[in-house]
C-alpha positions as CSV (number, residue, x, y, z in Angstrom):
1,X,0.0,0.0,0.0
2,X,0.9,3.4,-0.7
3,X,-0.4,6.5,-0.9
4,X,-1.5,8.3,-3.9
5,X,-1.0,12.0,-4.0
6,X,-0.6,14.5,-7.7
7,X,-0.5,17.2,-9.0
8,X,-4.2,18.8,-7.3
9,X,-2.7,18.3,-4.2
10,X,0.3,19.8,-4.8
11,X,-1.5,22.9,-6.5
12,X,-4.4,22.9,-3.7
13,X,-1.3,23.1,-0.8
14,X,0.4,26.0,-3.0
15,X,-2.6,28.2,-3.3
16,X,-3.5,27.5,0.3
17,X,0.1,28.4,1.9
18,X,0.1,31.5,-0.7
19,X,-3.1,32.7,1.0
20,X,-2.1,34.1,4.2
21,X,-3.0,30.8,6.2
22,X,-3.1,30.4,9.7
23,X,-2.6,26.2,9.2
24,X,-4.2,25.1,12.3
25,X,-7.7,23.8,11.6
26,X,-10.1,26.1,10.3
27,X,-12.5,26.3,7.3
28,X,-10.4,23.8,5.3
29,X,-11.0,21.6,8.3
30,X,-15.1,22.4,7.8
31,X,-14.7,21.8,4.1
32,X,-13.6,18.7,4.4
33,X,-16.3,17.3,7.4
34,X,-18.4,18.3,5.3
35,X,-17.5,15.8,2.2
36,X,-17.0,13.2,5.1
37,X,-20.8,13.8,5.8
38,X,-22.0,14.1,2.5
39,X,-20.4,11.2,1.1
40,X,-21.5,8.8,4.7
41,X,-24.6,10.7,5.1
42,X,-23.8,11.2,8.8
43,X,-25.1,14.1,10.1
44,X,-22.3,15.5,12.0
45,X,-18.3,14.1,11.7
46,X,-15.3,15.1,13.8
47,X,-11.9,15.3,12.5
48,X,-9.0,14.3,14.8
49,X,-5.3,14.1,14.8
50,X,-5.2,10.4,13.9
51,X,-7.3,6.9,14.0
52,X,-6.6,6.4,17.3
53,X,-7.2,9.2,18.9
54,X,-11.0,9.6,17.0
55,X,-11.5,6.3,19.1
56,X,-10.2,7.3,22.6
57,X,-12.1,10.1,21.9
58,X,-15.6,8.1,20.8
59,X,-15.2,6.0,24.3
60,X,-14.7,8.8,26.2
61,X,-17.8,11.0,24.4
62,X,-19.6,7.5,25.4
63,X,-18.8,8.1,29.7
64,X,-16.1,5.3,29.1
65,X,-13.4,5.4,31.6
66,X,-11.1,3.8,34.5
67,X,-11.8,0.4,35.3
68,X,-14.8,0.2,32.4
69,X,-14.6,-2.7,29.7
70,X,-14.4,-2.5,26.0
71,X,-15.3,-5.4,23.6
72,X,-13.2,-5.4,21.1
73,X,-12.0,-8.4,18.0
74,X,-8.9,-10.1,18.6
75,X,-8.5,-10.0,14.7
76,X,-7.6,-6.0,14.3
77,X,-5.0,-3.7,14.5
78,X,-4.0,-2.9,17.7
79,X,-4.7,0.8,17.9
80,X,-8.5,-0.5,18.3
81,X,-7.4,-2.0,22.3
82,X,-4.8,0.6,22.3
83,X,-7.3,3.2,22.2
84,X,-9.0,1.8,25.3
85,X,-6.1,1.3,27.0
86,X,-5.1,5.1,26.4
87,X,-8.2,6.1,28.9
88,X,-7.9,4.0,31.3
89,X,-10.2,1.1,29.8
90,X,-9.4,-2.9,29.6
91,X,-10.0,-3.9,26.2
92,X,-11.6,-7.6,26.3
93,X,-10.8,-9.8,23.1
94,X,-13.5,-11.6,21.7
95,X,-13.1,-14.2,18.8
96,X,-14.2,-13.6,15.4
97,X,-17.2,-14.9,12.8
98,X,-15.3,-17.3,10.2
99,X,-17.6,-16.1,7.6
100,X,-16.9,-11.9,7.9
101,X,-13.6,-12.0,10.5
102,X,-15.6,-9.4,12.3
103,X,-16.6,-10.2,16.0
104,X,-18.9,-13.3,16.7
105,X,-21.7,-11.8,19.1
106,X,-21.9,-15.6,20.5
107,X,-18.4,-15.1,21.7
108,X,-19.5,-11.4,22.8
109,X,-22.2,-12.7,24.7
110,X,-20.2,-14.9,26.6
111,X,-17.6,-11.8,27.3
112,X,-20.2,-9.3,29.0
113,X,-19.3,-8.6,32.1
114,X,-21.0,-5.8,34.9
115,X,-18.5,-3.8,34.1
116,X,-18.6,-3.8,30.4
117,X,-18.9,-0.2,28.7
118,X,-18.5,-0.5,24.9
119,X,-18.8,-2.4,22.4
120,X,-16.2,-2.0,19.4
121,X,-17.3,-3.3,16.3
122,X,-14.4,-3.5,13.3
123,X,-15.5,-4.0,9.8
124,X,-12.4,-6.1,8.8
125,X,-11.4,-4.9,5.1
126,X,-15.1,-3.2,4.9
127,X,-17.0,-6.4,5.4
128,X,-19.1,-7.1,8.6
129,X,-22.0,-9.3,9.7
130,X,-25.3,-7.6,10.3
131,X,-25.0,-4.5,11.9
132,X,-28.4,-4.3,13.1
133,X,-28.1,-7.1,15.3
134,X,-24.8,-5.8,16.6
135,X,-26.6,-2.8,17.6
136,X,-29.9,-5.2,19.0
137,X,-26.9,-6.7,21.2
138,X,-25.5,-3.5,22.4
139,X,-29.0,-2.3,23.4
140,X,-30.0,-5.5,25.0
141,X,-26.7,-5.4,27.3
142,X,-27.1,-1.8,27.7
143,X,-23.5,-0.7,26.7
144,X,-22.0,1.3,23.7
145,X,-21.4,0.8,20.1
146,X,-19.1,2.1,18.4
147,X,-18.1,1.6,14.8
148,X,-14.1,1.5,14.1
149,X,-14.7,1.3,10.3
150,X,-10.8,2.8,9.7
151,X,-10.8,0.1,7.3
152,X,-14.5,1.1,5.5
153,X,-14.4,4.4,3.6
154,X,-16.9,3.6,0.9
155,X,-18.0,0.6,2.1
156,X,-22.2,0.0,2.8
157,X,-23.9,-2.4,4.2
158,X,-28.0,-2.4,3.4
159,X,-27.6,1.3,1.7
160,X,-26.5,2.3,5.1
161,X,-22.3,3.6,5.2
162,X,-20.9,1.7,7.6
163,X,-19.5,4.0,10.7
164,X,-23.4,5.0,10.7
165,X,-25.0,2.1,12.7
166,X,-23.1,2.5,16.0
167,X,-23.6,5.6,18.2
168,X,-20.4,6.9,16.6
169,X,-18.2,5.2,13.6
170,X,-14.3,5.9,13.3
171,X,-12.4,6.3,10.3
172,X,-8.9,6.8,9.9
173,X,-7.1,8.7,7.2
174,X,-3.3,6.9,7.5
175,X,-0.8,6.7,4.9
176,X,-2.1,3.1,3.5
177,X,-5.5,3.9,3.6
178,X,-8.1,4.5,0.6
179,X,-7.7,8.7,0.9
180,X,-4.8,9.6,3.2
181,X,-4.3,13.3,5.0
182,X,-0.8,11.5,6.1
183,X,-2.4,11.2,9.7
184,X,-6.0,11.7,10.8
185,X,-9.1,9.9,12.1
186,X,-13.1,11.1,11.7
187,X,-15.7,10.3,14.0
188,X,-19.5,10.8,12.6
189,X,-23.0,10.7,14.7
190,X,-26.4,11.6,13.9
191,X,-26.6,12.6,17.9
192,X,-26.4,16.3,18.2
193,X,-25.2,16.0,22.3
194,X,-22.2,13.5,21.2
195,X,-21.4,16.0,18.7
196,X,-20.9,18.6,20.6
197,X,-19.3,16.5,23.0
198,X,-16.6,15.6,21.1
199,X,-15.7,18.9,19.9
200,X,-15.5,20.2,23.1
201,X,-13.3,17.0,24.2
202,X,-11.3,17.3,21.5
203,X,-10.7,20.9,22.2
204,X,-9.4,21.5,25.7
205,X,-12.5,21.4,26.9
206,X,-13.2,25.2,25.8
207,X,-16.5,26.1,26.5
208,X,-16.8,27.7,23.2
209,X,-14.2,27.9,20.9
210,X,-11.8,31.1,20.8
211,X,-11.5,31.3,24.6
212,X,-9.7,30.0,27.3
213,X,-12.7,29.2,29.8
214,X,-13.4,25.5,30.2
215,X,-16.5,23.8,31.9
216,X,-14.9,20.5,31.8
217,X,-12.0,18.4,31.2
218,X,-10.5,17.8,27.3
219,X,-7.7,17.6,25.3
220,X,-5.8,18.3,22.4
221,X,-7.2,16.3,19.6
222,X,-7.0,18.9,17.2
223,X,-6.5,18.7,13.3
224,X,-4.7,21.3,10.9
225,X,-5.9,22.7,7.5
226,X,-2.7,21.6,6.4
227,X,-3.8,18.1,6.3
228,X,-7.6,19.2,5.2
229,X,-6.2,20.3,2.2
230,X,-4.6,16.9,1.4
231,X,-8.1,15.8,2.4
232,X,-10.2,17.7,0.3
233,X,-8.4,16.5,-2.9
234,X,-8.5,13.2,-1.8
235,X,-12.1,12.9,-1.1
236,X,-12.4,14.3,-4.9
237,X,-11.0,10.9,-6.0
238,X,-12.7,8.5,-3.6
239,X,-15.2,7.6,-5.5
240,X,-12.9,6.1,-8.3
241,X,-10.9,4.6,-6.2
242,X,-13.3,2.7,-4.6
243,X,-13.9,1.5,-7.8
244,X,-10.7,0.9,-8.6
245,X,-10.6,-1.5,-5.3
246,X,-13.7,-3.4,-6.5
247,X,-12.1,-4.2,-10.0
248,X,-8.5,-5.4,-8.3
249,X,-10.1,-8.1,-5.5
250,X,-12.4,-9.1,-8.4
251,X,-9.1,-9.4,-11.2
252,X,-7.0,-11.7,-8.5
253,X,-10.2,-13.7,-7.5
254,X,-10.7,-14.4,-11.1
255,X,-6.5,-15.3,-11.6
256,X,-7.0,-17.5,-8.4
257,X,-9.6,-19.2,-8.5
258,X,-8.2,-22.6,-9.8
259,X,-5.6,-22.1,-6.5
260,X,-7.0,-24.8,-4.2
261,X,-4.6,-23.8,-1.9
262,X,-5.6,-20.0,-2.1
263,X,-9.4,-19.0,-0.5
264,X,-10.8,-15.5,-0.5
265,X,-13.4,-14.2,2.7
266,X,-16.8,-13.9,0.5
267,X,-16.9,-10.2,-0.3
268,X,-20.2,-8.7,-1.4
269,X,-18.4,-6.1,-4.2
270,X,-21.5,-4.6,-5.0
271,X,-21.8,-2.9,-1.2
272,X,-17.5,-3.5,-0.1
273,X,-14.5,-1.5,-1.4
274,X,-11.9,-3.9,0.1
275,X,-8.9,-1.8,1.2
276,X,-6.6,-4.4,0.9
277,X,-6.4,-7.9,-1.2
278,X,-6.4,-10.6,1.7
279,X,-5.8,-14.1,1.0
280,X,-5.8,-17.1,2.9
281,X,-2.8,-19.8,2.4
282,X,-1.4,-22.8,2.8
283,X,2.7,-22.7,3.5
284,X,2.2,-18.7,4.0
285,X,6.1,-18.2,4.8
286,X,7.5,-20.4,1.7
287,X,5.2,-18.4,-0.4
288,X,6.4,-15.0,1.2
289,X,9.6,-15.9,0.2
290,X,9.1,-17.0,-3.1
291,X,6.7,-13.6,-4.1
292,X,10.0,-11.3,-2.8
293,X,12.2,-13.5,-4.7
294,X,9.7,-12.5,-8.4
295,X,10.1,-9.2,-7.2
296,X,6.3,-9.1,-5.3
297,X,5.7,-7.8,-1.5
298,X,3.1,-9.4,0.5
299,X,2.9,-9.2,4.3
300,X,1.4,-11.8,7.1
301,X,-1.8,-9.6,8.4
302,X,-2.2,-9.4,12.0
303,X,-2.0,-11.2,14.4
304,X,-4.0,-12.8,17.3
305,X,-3.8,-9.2,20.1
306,X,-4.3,-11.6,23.0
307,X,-1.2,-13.7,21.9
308,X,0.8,-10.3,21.6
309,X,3.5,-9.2,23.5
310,X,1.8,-6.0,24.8
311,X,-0.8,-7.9,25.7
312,X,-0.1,-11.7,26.4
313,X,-3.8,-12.8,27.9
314,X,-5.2,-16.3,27.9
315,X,-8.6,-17.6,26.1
316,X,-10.0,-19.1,23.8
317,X,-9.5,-17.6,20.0
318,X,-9.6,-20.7,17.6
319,X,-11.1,-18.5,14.8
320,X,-8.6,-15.9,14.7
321,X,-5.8,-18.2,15.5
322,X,-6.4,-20.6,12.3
323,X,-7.0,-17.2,10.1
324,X,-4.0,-15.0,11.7
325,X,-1.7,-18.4,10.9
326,X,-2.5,-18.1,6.9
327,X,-4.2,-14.7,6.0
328,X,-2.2,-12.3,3.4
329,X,-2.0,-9.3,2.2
330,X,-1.5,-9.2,-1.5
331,X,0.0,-5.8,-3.3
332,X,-3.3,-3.5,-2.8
333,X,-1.9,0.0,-4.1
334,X,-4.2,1.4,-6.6
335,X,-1.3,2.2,-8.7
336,X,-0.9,-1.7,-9.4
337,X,-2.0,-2.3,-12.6
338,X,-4.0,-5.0,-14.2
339,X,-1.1,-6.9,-15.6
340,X,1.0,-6.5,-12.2
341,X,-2.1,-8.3,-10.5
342,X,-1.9,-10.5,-13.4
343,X,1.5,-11.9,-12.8
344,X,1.2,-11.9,-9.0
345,X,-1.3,-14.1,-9.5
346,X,0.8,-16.3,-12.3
347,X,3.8,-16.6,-9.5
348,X,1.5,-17.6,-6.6
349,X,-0.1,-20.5,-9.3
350,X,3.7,-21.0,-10.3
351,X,4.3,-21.3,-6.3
352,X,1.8,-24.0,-5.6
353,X,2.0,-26.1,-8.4
């Protein structure tokens, strides 16, 4: 993965740093919540500083705190428990749906605890099981739902963006991801009292902005019109390149699809832009090797958390375990081209037979 910036960039940053700018957020900044919004149909969205922070920043708009519990997939990328752990939170890992490799609500349901808080629901690669019984599960047990759907950026599920079913949904705008402001995260709501929560969270607190009185505790989540810029551009293009997404996992499913030793996660394409190609493999490491030898990068995707070093706790995972020991990533960059995908998928048929 990489990111994709030109020449519109390049000419929108020019005329913005010709223009007197102050570079801290401002009306860029606006500009570009409002595409988010348009685009999800959310009714509000909240830029942050990064991914992680928009979801420290959703648990805490949600009362999380100290001593509360977060569900959370053991199949993700670790800023999702990271961002609990930030607050004072304990993420709990749940096992994940075979079918989807988003959280099994079986598994949930036997990790509810008194003191869980939040639920924390990734879309893995912009798939994800029904979200409105994710939400039935979070109202039944009285606790939180939040969407991290940093992965989801033009993904829908029932004409519904995903990000839109929780109380809050979390994108993130990193360097691999579909559009990219370098670093950033966006949190969108249709609740006006979150809203405003998290602006004023995100924001020192301030009671309103452009002073320095403060009727409560918050920080310094803040994003810059630097990065908005970047953003704005960006969104310009999403819709192709969600398009663009859509024709690559369909070219390598079609090049694979006589690999018996290759299997793809069913991915609705109508409704999913897959941000990356994920594959699942037999003898993962031998073909690593062989794919850097052609000249081809690939990379392992993550791992189980609870088996992690920063986190090392016991349970039972057998879902993500048997996924985590063969799923990879395949060259993703919308810059690949049709016959780069083309012989990828040549060497990895070469590989196996």
């Amino acid at each position: 993965m990489e990111p994709v910036i030109d020449d519109a960039e390049v000419s929108a940053m020019n005329s913005y740093l010709s223009s007197g700018a102050w570079l801290t957020e401002f009306k860029k900044t606006e500009e570009f919540e409002k595409m988010i919004c348009d685009f999800t149909g959310a009714k509000h969205c909240v830029v942050t500083n990064n991914g992680t922070i928009s979801l420290s920043l959703a648990l805490l708009a949600a009362g999380v705190g100290a001593g509360d519990e977060v569900l959370v997939p053991d199949m993700t990328m670790i800023a999702t428990p990271n961002s609990a752990k930030m607050i004072g939170a304990s993420p709990v890992f749940v096992d994940v749906a075979s079918d989807t490799l988003c959280m099994d609500l079986e598994a949930a349901e036997k990790a509810v605890t008194p003191k869980t808080k939040a639920l924390m629901y990734v879309s893995f690669n912009g798939r994800t099981n029904d979200l409105e019984l994710v939400r039935a599960f979070c109202d039944k047990h009285s606790i939180f739902f939040i969407e991290d759907a940093a992965q989801s950026l033009g993904s829908f599920y029932k004409g519904k963006h995903i990000g839109r079913y929780g109380s809050i949904g979390s994108f993130s705008f990193s360097a691999p991801k579909i559009i990219t402001t370098g670093q950033g995260g966006a949190l969108i709501t249709d609740d006006d009292g979150l809203y405003e929560k998290m602006r004023k969270l995100k924001d020192f607190g301030r009671s309103s902005g452009g002073n320095d009185f403060h009727d409560s505790i918050g920080y310094n989540f803040k994003f810059t019109d630097m990065q908005a810029v970047i953003g704005v551009e960006q969104m310009k293009k999403l819709g192709s390149r969600v398009s663009r997404k859509k024709e690559m996992f369909k070219r390598y499913q079609d090049g694979l699809a006589e690999v018996k030793e290759v299997s793809f996660i069913a991915t609705d394409l109508e409704n999913t832009a897959p941000w990356f190609i994920d594959v699942y493999v037999s003898r993962r490491d031998e073909l690593v090797a062989f794919l850097k030898e052609k000249g081809f990068g690939s990379r392992p995707i993550y791992p189980p958390i609870h088996s992690q070093e920063a986190y090392s706790v016991s349970g039972s995972f057998p879902v993500t375990e048997e996924f985590a020991g063969k799923g990879l990533w395949l060259p993703s960059s919308i810059k690949v081209t049709d016959e780069q995908i083309d012989a990828i998928s040549f060497a990895i048929k070469e590989f196996y037979a």
